[in-house]
N, CA, C and O atoms as a GROMACS GRO file, in nm:
protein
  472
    1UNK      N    1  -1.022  -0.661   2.067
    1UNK     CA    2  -0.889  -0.718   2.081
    1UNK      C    3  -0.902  -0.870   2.076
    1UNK      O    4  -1.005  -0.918   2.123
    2UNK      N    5  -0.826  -0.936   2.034
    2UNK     CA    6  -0.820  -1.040   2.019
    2UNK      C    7  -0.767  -1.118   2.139
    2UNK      O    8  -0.683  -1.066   2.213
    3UNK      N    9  -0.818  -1.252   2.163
    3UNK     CA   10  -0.812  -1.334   2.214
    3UNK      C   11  -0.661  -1.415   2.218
    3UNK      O   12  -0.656  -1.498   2.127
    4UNK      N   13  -0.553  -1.410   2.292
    4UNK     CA   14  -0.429  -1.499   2.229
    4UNK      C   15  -0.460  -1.662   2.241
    4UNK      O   16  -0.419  -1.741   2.156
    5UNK      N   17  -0.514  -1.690   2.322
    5UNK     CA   18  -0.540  -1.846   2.319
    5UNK      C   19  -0.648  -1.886   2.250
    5UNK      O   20  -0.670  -2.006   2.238
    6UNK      N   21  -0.714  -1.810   2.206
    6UNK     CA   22  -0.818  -1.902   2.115
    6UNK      C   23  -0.838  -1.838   1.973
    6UNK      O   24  -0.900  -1.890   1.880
    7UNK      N   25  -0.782  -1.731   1.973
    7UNK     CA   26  -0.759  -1.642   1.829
    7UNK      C   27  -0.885  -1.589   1.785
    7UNK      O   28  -0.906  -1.523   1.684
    8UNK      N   29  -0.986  -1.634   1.891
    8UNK     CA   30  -1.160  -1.617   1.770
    8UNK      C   31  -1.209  -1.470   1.734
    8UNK      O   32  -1.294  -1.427   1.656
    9UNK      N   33  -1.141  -1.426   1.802
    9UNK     CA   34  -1.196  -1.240   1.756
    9UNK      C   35  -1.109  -1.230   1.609
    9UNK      O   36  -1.176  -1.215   1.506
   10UNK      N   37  -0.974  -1.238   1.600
   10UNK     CA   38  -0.905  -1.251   1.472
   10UNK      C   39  -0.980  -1.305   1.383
   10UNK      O   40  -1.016  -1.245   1.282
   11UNK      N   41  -1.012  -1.431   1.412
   11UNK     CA   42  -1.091  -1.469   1.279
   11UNK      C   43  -1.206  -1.442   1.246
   11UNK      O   44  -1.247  -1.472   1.134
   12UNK      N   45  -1.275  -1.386   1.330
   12UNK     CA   46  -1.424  -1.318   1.314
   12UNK      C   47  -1.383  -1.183   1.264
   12UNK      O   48  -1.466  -1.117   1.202
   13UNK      N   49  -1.287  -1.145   1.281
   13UNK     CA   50  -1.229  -1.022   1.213
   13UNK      C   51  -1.225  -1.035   1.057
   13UNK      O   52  -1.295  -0.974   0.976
   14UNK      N   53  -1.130  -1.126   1.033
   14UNK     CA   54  -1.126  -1.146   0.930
   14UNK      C   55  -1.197  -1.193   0.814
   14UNK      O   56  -1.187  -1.147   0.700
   15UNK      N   57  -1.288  -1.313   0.861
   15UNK     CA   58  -1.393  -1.344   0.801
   15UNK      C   59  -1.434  -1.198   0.769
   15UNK      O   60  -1.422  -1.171   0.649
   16UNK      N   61  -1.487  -1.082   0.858
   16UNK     CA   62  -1.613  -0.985   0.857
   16UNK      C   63  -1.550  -0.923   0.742
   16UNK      O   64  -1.616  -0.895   0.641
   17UNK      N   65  -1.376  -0.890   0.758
   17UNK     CA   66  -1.276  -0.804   0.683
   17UNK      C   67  -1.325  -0.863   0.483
   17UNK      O   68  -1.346  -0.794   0.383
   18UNK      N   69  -1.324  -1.019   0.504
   18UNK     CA   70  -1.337  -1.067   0.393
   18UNK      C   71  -1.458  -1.042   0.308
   18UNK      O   72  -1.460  -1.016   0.187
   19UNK      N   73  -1.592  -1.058   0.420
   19UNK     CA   74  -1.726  -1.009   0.308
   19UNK      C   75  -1.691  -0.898   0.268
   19UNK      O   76  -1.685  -0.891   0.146
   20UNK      N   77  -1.649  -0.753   0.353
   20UNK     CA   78  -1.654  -0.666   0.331
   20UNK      C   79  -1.581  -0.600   0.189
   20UNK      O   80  -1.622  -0.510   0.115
   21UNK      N   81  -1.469  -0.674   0.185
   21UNK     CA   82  -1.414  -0.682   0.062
   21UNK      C   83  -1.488  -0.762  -0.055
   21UNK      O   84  -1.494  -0.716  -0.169
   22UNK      N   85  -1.535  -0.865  -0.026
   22UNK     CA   86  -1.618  -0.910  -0.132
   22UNK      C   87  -1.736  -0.858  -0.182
   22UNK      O   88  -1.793  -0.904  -0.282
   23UNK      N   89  -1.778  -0.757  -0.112
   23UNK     CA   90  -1.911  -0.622  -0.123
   23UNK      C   91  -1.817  -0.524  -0.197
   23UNK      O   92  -1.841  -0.478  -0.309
   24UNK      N   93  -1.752  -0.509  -0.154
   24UNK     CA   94  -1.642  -0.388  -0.275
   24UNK      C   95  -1.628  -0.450  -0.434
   24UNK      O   96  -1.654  -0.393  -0.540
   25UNK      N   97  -1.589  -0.558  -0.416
   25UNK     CA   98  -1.580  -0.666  -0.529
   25UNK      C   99  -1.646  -0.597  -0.599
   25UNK      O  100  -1.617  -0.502  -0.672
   26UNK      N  101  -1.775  -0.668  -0.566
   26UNK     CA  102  -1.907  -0.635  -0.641
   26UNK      C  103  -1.910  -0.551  -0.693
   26UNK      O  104  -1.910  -0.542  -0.816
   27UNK      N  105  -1.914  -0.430  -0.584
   27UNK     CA  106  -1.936  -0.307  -0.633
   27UNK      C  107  -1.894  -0.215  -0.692
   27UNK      O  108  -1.941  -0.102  -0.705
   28UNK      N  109  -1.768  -0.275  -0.744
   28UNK     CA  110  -1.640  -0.211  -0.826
   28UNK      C  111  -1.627  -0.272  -0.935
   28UNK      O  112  -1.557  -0.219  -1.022
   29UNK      N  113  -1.700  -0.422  -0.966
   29UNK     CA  114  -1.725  -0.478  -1.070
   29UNK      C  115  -1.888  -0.418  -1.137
   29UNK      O  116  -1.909  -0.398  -1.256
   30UNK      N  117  -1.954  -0.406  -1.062
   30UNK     CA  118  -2.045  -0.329  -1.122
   30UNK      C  119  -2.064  -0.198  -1.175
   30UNK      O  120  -2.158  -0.157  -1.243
   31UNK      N  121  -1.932  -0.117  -1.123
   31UNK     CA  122  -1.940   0.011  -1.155
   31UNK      C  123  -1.823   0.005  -1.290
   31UNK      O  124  -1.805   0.111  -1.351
   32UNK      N  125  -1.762  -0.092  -1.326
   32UNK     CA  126  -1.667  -0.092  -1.421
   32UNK      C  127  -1.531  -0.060  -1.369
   32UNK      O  128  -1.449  -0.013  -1.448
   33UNK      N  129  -1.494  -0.085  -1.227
   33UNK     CA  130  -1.356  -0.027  -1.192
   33UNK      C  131  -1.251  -0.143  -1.176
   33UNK      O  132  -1.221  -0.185  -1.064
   34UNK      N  133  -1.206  -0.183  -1.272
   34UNK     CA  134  -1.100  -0.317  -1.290
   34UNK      C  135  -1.025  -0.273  -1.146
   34UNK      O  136  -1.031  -0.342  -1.045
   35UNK      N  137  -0.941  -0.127  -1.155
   35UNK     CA  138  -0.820  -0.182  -1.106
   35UNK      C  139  -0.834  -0.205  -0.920
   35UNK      O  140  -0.766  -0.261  -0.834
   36UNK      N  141  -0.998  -0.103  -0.921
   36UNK     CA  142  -1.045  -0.163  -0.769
   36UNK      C  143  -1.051  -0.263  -0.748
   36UNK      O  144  -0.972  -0.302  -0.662
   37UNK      N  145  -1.159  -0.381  -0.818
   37UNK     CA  146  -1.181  -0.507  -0.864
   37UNK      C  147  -1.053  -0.588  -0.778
   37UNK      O  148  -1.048  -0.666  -0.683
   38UNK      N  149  -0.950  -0.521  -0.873
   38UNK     CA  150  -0.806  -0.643  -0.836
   38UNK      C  151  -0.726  -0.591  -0.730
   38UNK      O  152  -0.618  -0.642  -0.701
   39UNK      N  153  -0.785  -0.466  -0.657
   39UNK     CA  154  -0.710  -0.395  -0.525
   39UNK      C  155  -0.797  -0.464  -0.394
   39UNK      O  156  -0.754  -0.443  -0.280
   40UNK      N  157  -0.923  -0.549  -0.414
   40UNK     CA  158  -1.009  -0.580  -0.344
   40UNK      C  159  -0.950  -0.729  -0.368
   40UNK      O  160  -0.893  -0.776  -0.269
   41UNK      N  161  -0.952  -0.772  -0.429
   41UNK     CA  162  -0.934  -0.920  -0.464
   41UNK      C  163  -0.796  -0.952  -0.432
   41UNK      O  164  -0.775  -1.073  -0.420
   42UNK      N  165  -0.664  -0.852  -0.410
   42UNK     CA  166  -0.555  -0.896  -0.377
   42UNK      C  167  -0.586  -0.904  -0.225
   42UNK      O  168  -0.549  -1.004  -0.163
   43UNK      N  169  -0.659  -0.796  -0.155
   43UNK     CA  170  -0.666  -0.776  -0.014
   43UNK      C  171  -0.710  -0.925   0.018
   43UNK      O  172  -0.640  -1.002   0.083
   44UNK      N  173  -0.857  -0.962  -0.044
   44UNK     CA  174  -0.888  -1.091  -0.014
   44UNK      C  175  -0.821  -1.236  -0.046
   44UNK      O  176  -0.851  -1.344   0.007
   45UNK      N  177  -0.747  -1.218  -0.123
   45UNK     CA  178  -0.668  -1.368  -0.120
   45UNK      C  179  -0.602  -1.374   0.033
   45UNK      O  180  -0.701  -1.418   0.090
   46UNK      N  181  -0.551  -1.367   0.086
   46UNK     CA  182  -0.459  -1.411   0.201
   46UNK      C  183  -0.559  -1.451   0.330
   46UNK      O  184  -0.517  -1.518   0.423
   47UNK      N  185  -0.705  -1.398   0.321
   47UNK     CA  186  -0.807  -1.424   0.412
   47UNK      C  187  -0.900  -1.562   0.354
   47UNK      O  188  -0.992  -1.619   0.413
   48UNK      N  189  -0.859  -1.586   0.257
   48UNK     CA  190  -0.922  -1.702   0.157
   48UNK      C  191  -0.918  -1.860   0.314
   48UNK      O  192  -1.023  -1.906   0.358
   49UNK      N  193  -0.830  -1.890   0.345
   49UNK     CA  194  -0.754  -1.973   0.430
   49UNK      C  195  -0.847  -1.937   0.587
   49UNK      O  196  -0.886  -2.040   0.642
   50UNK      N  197  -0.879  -1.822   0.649
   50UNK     CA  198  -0.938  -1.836   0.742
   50UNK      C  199  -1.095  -1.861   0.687
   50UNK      O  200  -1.181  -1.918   0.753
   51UNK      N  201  -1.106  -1.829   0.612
   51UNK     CA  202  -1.274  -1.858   0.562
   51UNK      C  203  -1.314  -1.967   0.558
   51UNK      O  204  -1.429  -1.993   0.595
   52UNK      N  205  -1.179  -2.116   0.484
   52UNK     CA  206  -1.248  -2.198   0.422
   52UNK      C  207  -1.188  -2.276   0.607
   52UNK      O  208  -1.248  -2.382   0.624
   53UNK      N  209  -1.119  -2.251   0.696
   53UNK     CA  210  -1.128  -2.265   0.829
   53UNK      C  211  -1.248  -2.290   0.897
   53UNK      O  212  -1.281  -2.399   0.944
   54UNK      N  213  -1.336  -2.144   0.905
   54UNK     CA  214  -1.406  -2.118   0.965
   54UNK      C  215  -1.563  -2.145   0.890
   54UNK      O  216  -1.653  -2.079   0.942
   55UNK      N  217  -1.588  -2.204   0.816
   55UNK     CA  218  -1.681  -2.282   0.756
   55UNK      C  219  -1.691  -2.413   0.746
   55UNK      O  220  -1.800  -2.469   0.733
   56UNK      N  221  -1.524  -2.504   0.753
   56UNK     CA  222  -1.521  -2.627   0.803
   56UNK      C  223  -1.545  -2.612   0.945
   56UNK      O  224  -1.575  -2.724   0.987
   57UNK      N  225  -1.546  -2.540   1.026
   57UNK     CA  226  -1.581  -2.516   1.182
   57UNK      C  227  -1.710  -2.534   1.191
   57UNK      O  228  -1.762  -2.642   1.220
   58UNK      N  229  -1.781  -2.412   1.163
   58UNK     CA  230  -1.904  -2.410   1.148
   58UNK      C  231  -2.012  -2.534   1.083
   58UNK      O  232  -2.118  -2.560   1.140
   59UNK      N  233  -1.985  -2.577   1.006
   59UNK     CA  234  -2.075  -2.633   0.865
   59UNK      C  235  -2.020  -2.768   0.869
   59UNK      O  236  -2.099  -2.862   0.859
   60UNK      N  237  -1.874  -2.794   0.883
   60UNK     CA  238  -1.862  -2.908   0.876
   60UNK      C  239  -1.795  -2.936   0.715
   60UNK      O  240  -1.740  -3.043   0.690
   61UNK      N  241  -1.804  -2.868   0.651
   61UNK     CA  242  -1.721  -2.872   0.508
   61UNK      C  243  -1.721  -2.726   0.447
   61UNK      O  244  -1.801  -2.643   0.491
   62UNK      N  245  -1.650  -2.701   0.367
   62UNK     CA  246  -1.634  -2.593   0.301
   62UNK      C  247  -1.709  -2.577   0.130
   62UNK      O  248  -1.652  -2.604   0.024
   63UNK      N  249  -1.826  -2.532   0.145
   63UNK     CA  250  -1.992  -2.546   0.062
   63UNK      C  251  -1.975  -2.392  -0.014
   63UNK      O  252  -2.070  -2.345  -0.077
   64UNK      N  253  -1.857  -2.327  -0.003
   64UNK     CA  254  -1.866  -2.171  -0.099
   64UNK      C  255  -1.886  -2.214  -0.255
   64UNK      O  256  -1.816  -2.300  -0.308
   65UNK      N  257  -1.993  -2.143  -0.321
   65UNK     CA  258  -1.981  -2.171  -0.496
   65UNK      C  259  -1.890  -2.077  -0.572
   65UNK      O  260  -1.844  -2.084  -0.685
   66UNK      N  261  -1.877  -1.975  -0.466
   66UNK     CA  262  -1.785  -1.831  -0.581
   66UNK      C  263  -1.656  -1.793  -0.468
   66UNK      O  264  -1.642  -1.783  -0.346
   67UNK      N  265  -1.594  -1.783  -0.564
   67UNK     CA  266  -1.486  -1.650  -0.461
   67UNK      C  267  -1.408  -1.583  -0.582
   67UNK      O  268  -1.314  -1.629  -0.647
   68UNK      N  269  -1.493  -1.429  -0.596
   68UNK     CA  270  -1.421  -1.317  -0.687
   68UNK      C  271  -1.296  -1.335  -0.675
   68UNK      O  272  -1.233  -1.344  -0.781
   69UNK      N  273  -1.201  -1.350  -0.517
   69UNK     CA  274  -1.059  -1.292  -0.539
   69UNK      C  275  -0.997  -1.405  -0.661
   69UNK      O  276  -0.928  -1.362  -0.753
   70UNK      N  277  -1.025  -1.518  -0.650
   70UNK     CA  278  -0.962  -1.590  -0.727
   70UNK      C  279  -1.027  -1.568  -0.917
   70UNK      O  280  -0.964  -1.532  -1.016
   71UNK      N  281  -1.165  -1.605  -0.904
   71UNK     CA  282  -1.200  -1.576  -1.035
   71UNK      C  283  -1.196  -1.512  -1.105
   71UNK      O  284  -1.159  -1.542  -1.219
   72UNK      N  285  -1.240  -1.372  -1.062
   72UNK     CA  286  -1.194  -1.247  -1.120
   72UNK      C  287  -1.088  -1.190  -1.132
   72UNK      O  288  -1.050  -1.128  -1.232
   73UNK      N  289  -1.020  -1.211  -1.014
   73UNK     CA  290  -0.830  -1.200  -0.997
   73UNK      C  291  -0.766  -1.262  -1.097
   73UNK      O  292  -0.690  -1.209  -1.179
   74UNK      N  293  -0.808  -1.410  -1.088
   74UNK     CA  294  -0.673  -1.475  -1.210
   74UNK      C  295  -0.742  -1.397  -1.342
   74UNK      O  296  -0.674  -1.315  -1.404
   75UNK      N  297  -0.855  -1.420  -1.375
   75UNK     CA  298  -0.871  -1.370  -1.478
   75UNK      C  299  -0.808  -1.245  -1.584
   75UNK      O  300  -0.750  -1.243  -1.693
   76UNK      N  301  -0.870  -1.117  -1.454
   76UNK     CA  302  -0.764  -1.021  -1.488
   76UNK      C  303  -0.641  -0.986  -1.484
   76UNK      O  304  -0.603  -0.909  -1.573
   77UNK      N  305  -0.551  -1.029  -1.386
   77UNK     CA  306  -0.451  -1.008  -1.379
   77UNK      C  307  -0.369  -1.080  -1.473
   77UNK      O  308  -0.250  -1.056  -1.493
   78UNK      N  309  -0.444  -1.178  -1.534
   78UNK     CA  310  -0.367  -1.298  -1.636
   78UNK      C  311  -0.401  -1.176  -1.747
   78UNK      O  312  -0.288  -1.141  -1.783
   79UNK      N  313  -0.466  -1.119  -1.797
   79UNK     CA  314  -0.493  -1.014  -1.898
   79UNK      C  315  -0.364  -0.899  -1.869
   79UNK      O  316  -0.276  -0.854  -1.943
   80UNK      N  317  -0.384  -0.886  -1.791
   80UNK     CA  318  -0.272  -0.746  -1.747
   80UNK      C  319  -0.136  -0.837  -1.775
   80UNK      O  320  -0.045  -0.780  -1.834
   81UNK      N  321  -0.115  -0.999  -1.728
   81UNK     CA  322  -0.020  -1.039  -1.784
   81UNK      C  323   0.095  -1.064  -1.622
   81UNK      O  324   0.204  -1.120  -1.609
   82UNK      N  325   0.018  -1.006  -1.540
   82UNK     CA  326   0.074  -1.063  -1.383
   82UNK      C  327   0.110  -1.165  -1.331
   82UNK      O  328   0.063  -1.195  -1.221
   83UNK      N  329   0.189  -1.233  -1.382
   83UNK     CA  330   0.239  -1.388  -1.326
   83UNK      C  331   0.223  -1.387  -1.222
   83UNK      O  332   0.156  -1.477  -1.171
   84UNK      N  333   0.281  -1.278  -1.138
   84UNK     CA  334   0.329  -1.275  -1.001
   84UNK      C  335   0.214  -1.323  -0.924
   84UNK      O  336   0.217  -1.428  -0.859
   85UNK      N  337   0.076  -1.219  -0.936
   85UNK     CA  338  -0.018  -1.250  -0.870
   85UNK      C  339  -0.128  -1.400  -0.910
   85UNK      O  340  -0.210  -1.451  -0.834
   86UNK      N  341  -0.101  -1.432  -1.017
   86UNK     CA  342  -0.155  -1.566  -1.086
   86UNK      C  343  -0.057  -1.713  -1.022
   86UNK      O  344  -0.099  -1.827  -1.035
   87UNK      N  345   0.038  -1.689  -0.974
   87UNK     CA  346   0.127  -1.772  -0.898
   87UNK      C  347   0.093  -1.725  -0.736
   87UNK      O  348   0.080  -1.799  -0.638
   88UNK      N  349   0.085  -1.613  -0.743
   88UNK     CA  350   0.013  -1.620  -0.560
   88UNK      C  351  -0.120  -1.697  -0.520
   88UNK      O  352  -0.148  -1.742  -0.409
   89UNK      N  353  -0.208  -1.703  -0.654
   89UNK     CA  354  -0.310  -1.783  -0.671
   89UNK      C  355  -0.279  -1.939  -0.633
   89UNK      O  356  -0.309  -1.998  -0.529
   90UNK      N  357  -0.217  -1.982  -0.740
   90UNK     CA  358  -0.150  -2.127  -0.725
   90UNK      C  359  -0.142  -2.159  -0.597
   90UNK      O  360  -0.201  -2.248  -0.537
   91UNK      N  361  -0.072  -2.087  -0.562
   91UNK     CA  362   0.027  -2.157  -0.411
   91UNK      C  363  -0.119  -2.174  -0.302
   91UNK      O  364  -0.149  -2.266  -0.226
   92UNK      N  365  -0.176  -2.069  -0.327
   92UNK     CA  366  -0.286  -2.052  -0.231
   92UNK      C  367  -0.364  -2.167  -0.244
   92UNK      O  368  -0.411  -2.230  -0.149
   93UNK      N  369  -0.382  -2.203  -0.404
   93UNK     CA  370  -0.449  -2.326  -0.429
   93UNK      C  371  -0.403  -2.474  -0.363
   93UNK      O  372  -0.462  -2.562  -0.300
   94UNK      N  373  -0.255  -2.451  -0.418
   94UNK     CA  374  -0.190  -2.591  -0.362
   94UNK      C  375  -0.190  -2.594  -0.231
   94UNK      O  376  -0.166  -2.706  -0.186
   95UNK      N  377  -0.210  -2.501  -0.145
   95UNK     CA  378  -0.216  -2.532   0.011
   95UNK      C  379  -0.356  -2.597   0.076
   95UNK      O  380  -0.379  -2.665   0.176
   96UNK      N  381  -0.438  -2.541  -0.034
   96UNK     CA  382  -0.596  -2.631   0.021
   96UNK      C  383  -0.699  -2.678  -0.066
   96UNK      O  384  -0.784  -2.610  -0.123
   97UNK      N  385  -0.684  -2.796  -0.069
   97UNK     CA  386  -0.790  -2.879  -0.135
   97UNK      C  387  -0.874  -2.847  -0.174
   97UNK      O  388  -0.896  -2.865  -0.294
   98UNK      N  389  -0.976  -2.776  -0.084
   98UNK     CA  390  -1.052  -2.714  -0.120
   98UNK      C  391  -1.110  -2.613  -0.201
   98UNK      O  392  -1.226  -2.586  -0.230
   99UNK      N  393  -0.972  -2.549  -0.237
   99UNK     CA  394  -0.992  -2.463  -0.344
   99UNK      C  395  -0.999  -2.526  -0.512
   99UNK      O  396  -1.023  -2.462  -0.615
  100UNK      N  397  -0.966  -2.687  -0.494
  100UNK     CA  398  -0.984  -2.735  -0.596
  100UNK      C  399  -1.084  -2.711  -0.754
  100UNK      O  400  -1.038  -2.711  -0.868
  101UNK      N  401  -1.210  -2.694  -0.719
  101UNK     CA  402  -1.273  -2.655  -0.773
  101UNK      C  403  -1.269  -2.527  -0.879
  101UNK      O  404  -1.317  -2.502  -0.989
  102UNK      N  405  -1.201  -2.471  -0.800
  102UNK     CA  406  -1.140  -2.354  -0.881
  102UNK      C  407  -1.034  -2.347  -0.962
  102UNK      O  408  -1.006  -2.246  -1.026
  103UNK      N  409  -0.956  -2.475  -0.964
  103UNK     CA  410  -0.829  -2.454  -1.062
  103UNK      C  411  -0.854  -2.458  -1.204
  103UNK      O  412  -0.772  -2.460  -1.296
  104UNK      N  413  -1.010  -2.459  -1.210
  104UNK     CA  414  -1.020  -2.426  -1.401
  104UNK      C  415  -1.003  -2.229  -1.408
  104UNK      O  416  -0.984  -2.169  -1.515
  105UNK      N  417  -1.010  -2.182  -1.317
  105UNK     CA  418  -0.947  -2.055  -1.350
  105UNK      C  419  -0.800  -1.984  -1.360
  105UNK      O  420  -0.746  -1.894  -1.425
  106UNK      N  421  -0.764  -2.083  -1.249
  106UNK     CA  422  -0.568  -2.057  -1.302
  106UNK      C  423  -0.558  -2.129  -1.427
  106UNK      O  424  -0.506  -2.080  -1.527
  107UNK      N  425  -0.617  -2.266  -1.421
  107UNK     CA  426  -0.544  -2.326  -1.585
  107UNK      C  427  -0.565  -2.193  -1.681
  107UNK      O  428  -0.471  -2.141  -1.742
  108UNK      N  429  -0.699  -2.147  -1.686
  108UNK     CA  430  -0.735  -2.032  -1.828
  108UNK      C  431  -0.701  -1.927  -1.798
  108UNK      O  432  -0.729  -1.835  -1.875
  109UNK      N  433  -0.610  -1.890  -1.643
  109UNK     CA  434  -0.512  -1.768  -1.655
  109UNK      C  435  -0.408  -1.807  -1.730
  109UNK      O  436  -0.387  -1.753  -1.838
  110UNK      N  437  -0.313  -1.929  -1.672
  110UNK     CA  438  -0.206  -1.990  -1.751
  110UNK      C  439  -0.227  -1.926  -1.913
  110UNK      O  440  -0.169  -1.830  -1.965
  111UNK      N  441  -0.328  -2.012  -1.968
  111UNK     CA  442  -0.328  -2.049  -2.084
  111UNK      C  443  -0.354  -1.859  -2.144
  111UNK      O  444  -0.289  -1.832  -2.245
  112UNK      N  445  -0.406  -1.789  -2.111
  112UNK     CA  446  -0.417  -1.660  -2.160
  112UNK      C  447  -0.274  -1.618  -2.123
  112UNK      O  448  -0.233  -1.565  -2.226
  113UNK      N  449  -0.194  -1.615  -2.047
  113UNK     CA  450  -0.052  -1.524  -2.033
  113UNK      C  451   0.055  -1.632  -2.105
  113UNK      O  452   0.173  -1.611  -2.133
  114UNK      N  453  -0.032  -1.769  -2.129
  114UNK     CA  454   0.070  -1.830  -2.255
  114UNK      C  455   0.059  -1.773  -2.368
  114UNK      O  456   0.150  -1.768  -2.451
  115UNK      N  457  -0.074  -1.717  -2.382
  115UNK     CA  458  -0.066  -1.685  -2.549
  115UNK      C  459  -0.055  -1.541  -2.550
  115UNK      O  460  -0.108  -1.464  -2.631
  116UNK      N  461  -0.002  -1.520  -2.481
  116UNK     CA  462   0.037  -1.359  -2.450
  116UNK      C  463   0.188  -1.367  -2.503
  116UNK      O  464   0.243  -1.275  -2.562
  117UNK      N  465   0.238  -1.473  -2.478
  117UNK     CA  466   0.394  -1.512  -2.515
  117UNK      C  467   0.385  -1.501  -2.670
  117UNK      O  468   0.450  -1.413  -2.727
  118UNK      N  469   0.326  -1.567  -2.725
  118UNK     CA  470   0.296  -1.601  -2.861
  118UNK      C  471   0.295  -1.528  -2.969
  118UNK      O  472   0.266  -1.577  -3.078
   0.00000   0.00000   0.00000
């Protein structure tokens, strides 16, 4: 149960909730299962925000090199042609800096569901 004044079981929850999904990732990208892939990667976007939290806590900056939900997410879902979830991306982006690094994968979702228009 979680803690109400200090929240830390929640976010140790979630963090744990997040590898665990990012082990599915994997393992649904390795087995060839797209639409798991992007059933794992939607779960993990919304936990994206306590992670990069709880590593500026820890560490002192936020030092992640990968995160499937976004890479693999915009990717595919920009293929499938999902604005919806390629704009849930965005927003997620525009709320933290830190995800900066990663906006060369929404631009080349953009640009694939532009030429999807085409």
């Amino acid at each position: 149960m979680s803690n109400p004044e200090t929240n830390q079981t929640t976010a140790a929850s979630d963090i744990d909730r997040y590898y665990y999904y990012l082990n599915m990732i994997t393992e649904n990208v390795r087995n060839g299962y797209n639409e798991m892939v992007l059933k794992y990667c939607s779960l993990s976007l919304p936990l994206i925000p306590v992670l990069i939290e709880k590593n500026i806590e820890d560490f002192g900056e936020f030092d992640i090199t990968t995160l499937p939900a976004i890479e693999l997410g915009a990717k595919l879902w920009s293929y499938q042609g999902n604005l919806e979830k390629i704009k849930e991306i965005e927003t997620l982006m525009n709320s933290h800096l830190e995800l900066e690094p990663w906006r060369i994968h929404l631009d080349r979702a953009y640009e694939r569901l532009n030429a999807q228009e085409v």
